[in-house]
NUKOL-368827 format. One record per atom (N, C-alpha, C): residue in three letters; z, x, y. Coordinates in steps of 0.02 Angstrom, whole numbers, padded with zeros to 5 digits, always signed. Layout:
<recs>
alaZXY ...
</recs>
This chain:
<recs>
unk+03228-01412+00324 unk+03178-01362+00340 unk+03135-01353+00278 unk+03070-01358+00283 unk+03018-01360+00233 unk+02967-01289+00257 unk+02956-01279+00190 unk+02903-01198+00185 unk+02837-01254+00206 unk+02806-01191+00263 unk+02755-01202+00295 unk+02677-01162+00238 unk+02702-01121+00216 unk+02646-01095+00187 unk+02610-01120+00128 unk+02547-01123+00131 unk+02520-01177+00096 unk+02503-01160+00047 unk+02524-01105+00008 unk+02524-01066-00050 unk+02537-01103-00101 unk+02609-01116-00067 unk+02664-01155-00112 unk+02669-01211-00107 unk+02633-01236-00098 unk+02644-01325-00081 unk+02605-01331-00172 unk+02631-01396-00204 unk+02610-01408-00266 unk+02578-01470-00267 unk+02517-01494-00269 unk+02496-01550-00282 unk+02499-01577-00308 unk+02525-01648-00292 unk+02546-01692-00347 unk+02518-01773-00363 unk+02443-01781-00315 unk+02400-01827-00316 unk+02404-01876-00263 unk+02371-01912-00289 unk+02353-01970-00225 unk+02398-01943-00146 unk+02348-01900-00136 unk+02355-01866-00064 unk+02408-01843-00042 unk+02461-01820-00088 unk+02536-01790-00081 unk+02539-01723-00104 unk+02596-01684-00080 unk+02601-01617-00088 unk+02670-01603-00117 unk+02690-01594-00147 unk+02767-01551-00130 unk+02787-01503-00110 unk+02840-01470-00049 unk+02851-01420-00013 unk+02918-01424-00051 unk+02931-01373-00042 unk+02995-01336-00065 unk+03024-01307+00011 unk+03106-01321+00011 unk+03161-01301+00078 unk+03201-01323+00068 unk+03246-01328+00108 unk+03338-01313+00095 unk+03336-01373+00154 unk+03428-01382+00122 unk+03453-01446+00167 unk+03526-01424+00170 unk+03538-01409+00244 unk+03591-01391+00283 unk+03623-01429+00292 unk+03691-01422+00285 unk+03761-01461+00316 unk+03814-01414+00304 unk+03879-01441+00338 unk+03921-01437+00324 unk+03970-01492+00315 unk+04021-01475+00247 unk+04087-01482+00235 unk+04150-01482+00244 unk+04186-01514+00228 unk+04271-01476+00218 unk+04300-01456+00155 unk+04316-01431+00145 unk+04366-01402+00094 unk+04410-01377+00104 unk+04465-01391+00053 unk+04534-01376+00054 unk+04540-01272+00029 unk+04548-01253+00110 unk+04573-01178+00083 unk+04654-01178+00084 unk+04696-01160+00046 unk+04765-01156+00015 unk+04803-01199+00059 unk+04778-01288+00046 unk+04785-01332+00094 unk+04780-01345+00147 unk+04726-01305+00166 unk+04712-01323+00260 unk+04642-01352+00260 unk+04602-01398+00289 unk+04550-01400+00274 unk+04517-01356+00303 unk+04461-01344+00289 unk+04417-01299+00336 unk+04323-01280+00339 unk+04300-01287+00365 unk+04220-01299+00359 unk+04201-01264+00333 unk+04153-01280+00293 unk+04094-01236+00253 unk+04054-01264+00249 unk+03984-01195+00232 unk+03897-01227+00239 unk+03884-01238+00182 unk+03870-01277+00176 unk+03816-01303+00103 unk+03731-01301+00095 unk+03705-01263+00065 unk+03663-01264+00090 unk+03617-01264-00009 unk+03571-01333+00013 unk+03549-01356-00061 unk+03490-01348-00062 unk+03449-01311-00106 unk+03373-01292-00118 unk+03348-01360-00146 unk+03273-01382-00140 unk+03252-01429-00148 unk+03172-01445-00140 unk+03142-01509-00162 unk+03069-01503-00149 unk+03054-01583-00119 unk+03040-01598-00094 unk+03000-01665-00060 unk+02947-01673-00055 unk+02925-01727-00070 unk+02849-01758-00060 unk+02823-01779+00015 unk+02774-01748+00038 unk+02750-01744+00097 unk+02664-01782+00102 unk+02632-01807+00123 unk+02576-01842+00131 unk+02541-01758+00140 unk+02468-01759+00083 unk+02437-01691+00112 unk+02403-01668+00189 unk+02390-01603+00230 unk+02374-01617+00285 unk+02304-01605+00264 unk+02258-01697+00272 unk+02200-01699+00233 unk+02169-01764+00275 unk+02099-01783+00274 unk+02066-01821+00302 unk+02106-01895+00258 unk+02125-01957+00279 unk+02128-02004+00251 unk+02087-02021+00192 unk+02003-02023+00206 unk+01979-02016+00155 unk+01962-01984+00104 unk+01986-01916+00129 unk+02017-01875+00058 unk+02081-01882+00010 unk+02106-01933+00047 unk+02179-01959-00004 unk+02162-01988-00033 unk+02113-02059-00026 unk+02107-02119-00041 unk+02060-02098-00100 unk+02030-02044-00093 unk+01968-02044-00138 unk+02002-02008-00194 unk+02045-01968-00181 unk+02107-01943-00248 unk+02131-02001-00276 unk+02143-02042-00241 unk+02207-02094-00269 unk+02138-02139-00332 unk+02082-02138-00314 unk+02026-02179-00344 unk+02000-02140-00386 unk+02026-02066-00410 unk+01981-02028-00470 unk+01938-02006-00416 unk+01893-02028-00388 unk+01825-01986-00349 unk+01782-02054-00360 unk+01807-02093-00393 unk+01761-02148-00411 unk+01772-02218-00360 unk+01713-02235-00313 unk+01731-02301-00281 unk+01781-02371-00316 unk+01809-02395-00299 unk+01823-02463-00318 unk+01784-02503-00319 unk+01757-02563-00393 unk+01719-02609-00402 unk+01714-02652-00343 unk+01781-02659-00332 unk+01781-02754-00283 unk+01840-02728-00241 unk+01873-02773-00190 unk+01911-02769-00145 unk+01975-02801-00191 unk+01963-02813-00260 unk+02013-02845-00288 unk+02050-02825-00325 unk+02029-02750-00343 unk+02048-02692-00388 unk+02117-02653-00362 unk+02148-02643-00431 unk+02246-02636-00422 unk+02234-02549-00371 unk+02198-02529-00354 unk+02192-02486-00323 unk+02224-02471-00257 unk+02182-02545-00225 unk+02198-02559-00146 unk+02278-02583-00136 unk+02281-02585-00190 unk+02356-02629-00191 unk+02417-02557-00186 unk+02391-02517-00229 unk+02428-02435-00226 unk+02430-02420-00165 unk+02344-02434-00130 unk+02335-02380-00059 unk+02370-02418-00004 unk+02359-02488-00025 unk+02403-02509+00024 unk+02475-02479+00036 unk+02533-02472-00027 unk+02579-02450-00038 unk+02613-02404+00001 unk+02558-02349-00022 unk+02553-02283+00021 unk+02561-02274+00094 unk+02496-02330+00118 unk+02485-02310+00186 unk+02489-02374+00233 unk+02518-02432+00199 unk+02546-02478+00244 unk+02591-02474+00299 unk+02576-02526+00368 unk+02631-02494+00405 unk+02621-02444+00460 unk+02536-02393+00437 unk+02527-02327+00468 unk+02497-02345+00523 unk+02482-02332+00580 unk+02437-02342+00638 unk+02344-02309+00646 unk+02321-02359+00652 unk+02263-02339+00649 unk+02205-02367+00610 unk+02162-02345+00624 unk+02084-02393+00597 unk+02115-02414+00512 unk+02141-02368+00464 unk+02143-02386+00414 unk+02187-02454+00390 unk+02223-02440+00449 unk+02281-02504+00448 unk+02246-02587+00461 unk+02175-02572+00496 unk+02150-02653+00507 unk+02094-02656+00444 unk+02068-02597+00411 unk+02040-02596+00353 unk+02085-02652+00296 unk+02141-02644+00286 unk+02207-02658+00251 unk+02205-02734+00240 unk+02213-02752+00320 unk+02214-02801+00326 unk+02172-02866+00318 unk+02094-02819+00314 unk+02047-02875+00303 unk+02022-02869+00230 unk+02041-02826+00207 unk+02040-02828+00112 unk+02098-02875+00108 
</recs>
């Protein structure tokens, strides 16, 4: 479960956020040798894609500044990122 409020989300570039939330389970542990369940419950932060136009990622991930050529270690990052994803950007990908 991840905090929805966008207060707290921390930016951390090329079109990512970090949210902060907890991660539920349970355990066993030994109570005076019997086992017996308990919740664990671990605070934490994850990296989430920002909720942002594609080309507002891409243009973070580039400084604000276009790429020279289609040959630049850039596309090679964005590929990284967003390979795999469905959609116009994905046949962009492919023909760079």
């Amino acid at each position: 479960m991840f905090e929805n409020d966008k207060e707290k989300f921390v930016k951390i570039g090329n079109g990512m956020v970090l949210r902060p939330g907890i991660s539920k389970g349970v355990r066993v542990i030994a109570d005076d040798g019997h086992p017996t369940p308990a919740l664990v419950v671990d605070f934490k932060k994850s990296p989430f894609y920002a909720a942002q136009w594609l080309v507002d990622s891409i243009a973070e991930m580039c400084d604000y500044k276009p790429p020279r050529s289609s040959k630049e270690h850039i596309w090679g990052i964005i590929e990284k990122y967003y390979s795999g994803k469905s959609g116009f950007f994905g046949l962009i990908l492919t023909l760079i």
